[in-house]
C-alpha positions as CSV (number, residue, x, y, z in Angstrom):
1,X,2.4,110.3,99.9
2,X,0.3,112.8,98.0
3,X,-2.1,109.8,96.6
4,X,-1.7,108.2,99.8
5,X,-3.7,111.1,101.1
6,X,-5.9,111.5,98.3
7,X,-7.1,108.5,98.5
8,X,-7.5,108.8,102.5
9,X,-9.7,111.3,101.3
10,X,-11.7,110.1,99.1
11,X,-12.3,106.6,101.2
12,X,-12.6,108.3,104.3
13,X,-16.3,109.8,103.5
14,X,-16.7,105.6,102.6
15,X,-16.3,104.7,106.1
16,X,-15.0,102.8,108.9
17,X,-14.6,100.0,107.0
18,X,-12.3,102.2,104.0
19,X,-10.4,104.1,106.5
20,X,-9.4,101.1,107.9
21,X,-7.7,99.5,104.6
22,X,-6.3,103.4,104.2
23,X,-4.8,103.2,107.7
24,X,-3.0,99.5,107.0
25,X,-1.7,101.0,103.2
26,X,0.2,103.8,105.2
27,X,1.6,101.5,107.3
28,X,2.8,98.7,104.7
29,X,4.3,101.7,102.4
30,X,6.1,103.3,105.9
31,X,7.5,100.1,106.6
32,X,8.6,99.6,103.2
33,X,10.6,102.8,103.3
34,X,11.9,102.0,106.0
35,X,13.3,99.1,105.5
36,X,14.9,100.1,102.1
37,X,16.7,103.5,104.3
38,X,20.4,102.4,104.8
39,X,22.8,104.1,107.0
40,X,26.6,103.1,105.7
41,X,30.0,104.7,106.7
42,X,32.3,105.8,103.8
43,X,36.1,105.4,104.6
44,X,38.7,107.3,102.1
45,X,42.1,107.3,103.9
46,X,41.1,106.6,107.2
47,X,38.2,109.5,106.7
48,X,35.1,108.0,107.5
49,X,31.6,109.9,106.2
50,X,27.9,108.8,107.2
51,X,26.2,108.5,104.3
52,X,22.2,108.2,104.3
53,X,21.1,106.0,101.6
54,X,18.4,104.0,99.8
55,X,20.4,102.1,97.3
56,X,21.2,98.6,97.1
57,X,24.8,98.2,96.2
58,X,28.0,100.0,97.3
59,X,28.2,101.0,93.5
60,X,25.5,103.0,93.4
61,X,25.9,104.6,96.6
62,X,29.9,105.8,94.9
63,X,28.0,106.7,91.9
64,X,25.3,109.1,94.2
65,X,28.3,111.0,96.1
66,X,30.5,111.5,93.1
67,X,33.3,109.2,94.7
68,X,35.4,108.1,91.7
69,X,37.4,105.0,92.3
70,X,41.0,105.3,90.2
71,X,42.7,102.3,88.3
72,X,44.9,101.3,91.7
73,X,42.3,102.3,93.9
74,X,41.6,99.7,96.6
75,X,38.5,99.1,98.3
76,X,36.5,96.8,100.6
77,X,34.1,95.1,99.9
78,X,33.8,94.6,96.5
79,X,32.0,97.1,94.5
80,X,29.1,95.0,93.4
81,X,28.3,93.8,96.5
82,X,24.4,94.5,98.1
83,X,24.4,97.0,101.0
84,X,23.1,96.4,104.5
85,X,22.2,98.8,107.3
86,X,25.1,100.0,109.0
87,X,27.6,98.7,106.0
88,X,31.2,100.1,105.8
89,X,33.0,101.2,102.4
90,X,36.7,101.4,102.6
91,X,38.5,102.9,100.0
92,X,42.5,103.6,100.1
93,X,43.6,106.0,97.2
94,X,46.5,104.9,95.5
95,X,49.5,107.2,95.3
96,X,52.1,108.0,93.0
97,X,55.5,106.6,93.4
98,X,58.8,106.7,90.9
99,X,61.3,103.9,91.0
100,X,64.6,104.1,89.2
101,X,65.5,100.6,88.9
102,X,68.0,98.7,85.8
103,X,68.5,102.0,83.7
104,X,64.5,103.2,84.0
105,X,62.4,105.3,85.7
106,X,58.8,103.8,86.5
107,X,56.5,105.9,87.3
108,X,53.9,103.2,89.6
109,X,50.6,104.0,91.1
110,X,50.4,101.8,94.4
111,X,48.0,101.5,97.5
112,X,50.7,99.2,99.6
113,X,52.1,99.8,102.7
114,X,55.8,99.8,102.4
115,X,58.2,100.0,99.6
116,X,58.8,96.1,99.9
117,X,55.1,95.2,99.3
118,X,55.2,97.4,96.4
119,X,57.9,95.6,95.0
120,X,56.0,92.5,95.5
121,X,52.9,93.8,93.7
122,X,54.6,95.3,90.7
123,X,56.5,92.5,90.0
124,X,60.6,94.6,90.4
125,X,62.4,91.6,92.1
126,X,65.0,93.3,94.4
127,X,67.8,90.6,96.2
128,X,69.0,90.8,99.3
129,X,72.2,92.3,98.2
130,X,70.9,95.3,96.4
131,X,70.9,98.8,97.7
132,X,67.3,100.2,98.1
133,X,66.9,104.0,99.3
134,X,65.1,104.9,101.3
135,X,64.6,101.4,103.0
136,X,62.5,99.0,101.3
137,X,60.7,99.0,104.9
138,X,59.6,102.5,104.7
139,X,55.6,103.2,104.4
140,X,54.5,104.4,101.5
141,X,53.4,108.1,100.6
142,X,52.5,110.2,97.6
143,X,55.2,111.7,95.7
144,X,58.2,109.5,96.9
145,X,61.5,108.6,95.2
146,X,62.7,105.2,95.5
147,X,66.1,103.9,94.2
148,X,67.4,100.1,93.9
149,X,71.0,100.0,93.1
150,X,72.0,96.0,91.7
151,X,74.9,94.9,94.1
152,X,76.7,92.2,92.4
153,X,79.6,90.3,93.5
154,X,82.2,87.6,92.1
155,X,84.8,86.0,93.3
156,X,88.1,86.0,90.6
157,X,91.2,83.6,91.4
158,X,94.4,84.6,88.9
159,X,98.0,83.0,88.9
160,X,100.7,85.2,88.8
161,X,104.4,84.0,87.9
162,X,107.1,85.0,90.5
163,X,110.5,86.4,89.2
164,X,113.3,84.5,90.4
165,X,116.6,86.1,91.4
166,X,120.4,86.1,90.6
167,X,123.0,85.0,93.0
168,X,126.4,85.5,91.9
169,X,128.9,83.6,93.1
170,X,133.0,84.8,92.8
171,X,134.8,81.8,91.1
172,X,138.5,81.7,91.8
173,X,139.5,79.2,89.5
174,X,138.2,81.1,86.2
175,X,138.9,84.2,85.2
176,X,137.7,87.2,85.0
177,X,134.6,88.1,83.0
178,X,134.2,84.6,82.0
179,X,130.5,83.4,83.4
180,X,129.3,79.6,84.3
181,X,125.6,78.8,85.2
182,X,125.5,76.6,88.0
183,X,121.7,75.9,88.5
184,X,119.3,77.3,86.0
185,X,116.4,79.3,87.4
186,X,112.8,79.1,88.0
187,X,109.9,81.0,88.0
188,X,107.5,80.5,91.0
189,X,103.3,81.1,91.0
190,X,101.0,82.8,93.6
191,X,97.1,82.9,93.5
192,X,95.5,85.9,94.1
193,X,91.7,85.5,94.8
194,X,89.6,89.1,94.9
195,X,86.1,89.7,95.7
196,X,84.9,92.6,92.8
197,X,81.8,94.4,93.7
198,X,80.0,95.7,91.1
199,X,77.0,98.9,91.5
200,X,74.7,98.7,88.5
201,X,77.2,97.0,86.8
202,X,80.2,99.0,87.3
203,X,83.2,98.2,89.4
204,X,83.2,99.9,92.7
205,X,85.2,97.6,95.1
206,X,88.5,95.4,94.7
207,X,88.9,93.6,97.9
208,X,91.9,90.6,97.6
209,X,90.2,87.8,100.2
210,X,93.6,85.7,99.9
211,X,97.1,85.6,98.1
212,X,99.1,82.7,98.4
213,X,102.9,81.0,97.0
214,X,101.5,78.0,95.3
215,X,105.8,77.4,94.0
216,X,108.5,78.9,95.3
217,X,110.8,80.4,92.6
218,X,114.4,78.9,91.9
219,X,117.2,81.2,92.4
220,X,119.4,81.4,89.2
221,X,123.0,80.5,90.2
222,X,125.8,82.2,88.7
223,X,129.9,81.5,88.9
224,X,131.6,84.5,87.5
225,X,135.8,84.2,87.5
226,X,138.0,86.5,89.4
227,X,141.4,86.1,88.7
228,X,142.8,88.5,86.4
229,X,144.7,87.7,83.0
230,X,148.3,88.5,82.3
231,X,149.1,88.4,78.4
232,X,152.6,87.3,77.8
233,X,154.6,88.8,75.2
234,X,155.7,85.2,73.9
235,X,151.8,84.6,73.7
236,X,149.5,83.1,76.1
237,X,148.2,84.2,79.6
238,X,148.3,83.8,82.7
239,X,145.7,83.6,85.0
240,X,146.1,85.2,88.8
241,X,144.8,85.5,92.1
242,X,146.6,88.9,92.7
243,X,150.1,90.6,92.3
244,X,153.0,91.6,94.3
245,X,156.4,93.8,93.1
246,X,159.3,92.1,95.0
247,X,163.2,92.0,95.1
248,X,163.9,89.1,93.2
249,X,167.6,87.3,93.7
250,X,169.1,84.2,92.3
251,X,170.1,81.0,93.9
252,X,171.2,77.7,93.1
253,X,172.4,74.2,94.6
254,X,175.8,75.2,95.4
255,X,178.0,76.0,98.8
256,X,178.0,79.4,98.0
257,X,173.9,79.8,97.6
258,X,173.0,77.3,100.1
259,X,175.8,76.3,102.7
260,X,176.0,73.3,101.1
261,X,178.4,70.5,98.6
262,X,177.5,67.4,97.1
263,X,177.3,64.6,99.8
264,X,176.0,67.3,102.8
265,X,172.5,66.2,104.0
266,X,170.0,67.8,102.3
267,X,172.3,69.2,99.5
268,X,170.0,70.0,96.8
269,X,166.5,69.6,98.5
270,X,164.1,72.6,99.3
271,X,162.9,73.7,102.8
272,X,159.8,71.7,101.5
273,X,161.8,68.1,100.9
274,X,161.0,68.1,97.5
275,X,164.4,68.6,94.9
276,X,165.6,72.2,94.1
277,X,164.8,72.6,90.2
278,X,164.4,74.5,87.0
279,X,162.0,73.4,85.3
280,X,161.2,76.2,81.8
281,X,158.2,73.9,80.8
282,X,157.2,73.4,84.5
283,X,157.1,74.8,88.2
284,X,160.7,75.9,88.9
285,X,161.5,76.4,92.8
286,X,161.1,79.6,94.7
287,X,162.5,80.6,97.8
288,X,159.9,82.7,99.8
289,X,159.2,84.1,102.8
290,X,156.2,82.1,104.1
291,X,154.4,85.0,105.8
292,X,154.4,86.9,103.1
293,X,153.8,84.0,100.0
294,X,152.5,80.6,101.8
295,X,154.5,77.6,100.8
296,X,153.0,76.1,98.0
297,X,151.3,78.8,96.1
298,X,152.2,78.8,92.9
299,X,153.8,81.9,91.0
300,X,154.5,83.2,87.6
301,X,157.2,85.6,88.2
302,X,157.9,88.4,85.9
303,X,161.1,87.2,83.3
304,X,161.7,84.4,84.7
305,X,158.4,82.2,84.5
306,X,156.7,79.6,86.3
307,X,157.5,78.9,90.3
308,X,156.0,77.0,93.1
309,X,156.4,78.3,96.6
310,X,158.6,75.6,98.2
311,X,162.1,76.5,99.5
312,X,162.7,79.4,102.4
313,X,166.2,81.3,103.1
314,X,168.2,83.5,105.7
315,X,168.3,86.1,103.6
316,X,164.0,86.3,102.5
317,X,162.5,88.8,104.5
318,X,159.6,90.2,103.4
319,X,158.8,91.1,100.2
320,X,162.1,89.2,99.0
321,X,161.8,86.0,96.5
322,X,165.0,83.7,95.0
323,X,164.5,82.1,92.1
324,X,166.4,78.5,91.5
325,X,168.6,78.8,88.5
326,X,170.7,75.9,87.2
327,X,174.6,77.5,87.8
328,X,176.2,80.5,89.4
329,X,177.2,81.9,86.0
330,X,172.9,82.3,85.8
331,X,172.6,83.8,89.1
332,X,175.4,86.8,88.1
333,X,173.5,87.7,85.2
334,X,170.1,87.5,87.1
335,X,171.6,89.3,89.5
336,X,169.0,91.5,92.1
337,X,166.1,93.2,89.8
338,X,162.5,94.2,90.9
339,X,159.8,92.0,89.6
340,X,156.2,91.4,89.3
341,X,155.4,88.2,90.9
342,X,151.6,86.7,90.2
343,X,149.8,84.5,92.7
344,X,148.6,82.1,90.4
345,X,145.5,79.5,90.4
């Protein structure tokens, strides 16, 4: 401006004529200034500054107002690019952020929104499934703490053998303590599915989504004996139901036991039809009272041997038994004596 009027000066005393081309400079150079003055708005954070400038590009304009742009920082439009009247600069800061994520802490410098975008832009791939605190919708601001927690979950299927039980079964034709498997056993299977969850790779959660009997087991079947055993002095045993102490007499074929002589109908023959004997290798016959020892059991009395239930009396009442002997002169020296009598099998 200073030559501008110097030379005003020194062409004025020239003339109309020079101040005339003096008059036209001013006005080419104003116009030129002029039209290089810019206006722009400056926008950090949603702070917006007027900024008066004469520069061309956003650049230099950051450069002239000491506005340092960080590594993360965003801003729009591109640095480089030329400056118009009434441009706009917006610049977001970027914040700092820690993430604890798979075992590590990352420490992240970020300009996005939300906790999700950020994920996005730094590359930490979060599923569905994991845990993210505080939501991975949240906005963003400096200084926060975000934590992803890997949810993991698998689905396990196991077979597990089912015990099978015991029945045992009384056997009355064996005796006792002596054992007999009738039907062998048989385990059975189930299948157990669980869902386990895992939280950063550690078990948290054991949930069972279905059990089920694939096999039903096979009970074991068992016959154990229950009559007892009588060892005989002669050797042997005997083999019983249960035992009674009676009155035992003596009878035999005879008029004087049975009312009866040779000829008579039924002389000889047992309440049962069957032929009054004794028999030392055998059954010999026993006279019994029926409600007390049914007709037909068979007997192993006490001294006197094997007997089969099959003749009945006047005088057997009770807990009363005659044994058949072969003559009178046996039924004397039997006589009346007390005597275990075994209800055998």
């Amino acid at each position: 401006m200073d030559k501008l009027k110097n030379m005003y000066k020194s062409y004025f005393s020239i003339g109309p004529k020079a101040v005339l081309v003096v008059m036209l400079s001013l006005m080419v150079v104003t116009a030129g200034v002029q039209a290089a003055k810019k206006t722009i708005v400056v926008s950090i954070d949603g702070k917006e500054t007027k900024i008066v400038t004469f520069r061309k590009t956003f650049k230099d304009v950051l450069s002239d107002n000491s506005i340092v742009l960080g590594p993360k920082d965003k801003m729009t439009p591109s640095i480089d690019t030329k400056l118009k009247k009434n441009d706009r600069i917006d610049i977001k800061k970027a914040v700092n952020v820690t993430v604890a994520v798979d075992g590590q802490e990352k420490k992240i410098l970020t300009t996005e929104d939300t906790v999700y975008k950020m994920f996005n832009d730094e590359g930490i791939i979060v599923k569905d499934t994991d845990r993210v605190i505080p939501s991975r919708n949240i906005q963003i601001s400096d200084g926060l703490n975000v934590v992803v927690t890997r949810i993991e979950s698998k689905i396990i299927s196991e077979s597990v053998d089912l015990d099978f039980s015991t029945v045992v079964k009384n056997d009355d034709e064996a005796i006792t303590g002596s054992k007999k498997i009738l039907q062998e056993g048989e385990k059975g299977q189930r299948v157990i599915t669980t869902e386990l969850v895992y939280e950063d790779g550690k078990e948290t959660e054991r949930k069972v989504l279905n059990d089920v009997v694939t096999k039903k087991p096979v009970q074991r079947i068992v016959s154990v004996g229950t009559l007892a055993v009588l060892n005989l002095s002669r050797g042997g045993q005997v083999a019983y139901k249960n035992s009674i102490k009676m009155k035992a007499t003596a009878y035999t074929s005879n008029f004087a036991s049975t009312g009866k002589s040779p000829g008579d109908k039924g002389f000889g023959r047992t309440a049962t039809g069957t032929i009054a004997k004794r028999n030392p290798d055998g059954y010999s016959s026993i006279a019994v009272d029926p409600r007390v020892i049914p007709l037909g059991t068979k007997l192993y009395i006490e001294g006197y041997g094997y007997g089969i239930a099959e003749d009945t009396g006047g005088a057997i009442k009770g807990n009363i038994i005659d044994v058949y002997l072969n003559s009178e002169s046996e039924c004397r020296q039997w006589g009346v004596r007390t005597v275990n009598v075994y209800i055998v099998k």
